[in-house]
C-alpha positions, 0 to 999 in steps of 0.5 A: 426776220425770223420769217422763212420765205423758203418754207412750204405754205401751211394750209388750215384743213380744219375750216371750210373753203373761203366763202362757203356755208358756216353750216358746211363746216359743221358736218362731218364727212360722213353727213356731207358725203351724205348730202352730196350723194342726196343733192346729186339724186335730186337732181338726177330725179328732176332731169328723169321729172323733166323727161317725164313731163316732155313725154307726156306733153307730147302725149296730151298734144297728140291726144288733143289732136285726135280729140275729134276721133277719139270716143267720149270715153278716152276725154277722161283719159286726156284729162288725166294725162294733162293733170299729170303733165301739169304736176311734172312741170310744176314739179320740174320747177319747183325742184329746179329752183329748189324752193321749199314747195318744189320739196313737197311736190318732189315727195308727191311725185316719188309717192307716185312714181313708186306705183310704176313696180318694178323700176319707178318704185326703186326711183321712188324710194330713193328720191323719198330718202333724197328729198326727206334726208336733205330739207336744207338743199330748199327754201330760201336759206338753202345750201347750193349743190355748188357749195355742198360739191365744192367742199365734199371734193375739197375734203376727198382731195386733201383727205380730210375725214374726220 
């Protein structure tokens, strides 16, 4: 009975939460803080993705619309608007079920959301950094947001930087 039941309980802070990812536990703080802070930009990028798509789906339903009234020269301007509506809804998808497509299709979209200066290129560039910088947030095998977030505040809140 050399046991004391009195003594406060002693935590390991050298391994990982219960039931997350072995490669979690591999990174140091400064590389999960990193993937944190990318796996946030990504999803801020897909819910600006998904407004983007809203707008311009309700722009191809008014183009359509006036389809009648519209000049033989504008039909090519609806076209347009309805290949990028396609290509900001398959983005959105992609993005959102973090397959290893929904990445490519995320750098495609940042690649021309830089041509909109001044604002769309800061998103741009900082959703190349997010979707380059983190290729293990996709694909089948990938690390979950959930995951990556559980351990960064559990490392923030016990002060484990090593």
């Amino acid at each position: 009975m050399d046991e004391n039941f009195y003594a406060a309980p002693e935590a390991d802070l050298t391994t990982p939460q219960h039931g997350l990812v072995e490669a979690l536990a591999e990174l140091n703080y400064k590389q999960l803080r990193k993937l944190y802070h990318r796996s946030i930009n990504i999803r801020t990028l897909n819910f600006l993705i998904c407004i983007a798509a809203i707008f311009m789906g309700f722009s191809v339903v008014g183009l359509v619309m006036s389809l009648s009234q519209m000049p033989s020269r504008m039909v090519s301007f609806l076209i347009i608007f309805i290949l990028i509506f396609i290509l900001e809804l398959v983005t959105f998808i992609g993005v959102f079920l973090r397959a290893d497509w929904g990445r490519f299709m995320g750098i495609i979209c940042s690649i021309l959301i830089m041509l909109n200066f001044p604002v769309g290129t800061l998103f741009g560039i900082a959703g190349l950094f997010a979707f380059f910088g983190a290729p293990e947030l996709f694909g089948p095998d990938r690390i979950k947001h959930a995951e990556v977030r559980k351990e960064f505040k559990h490392r923030k809140r016990n002060k484990f930087f090593n």
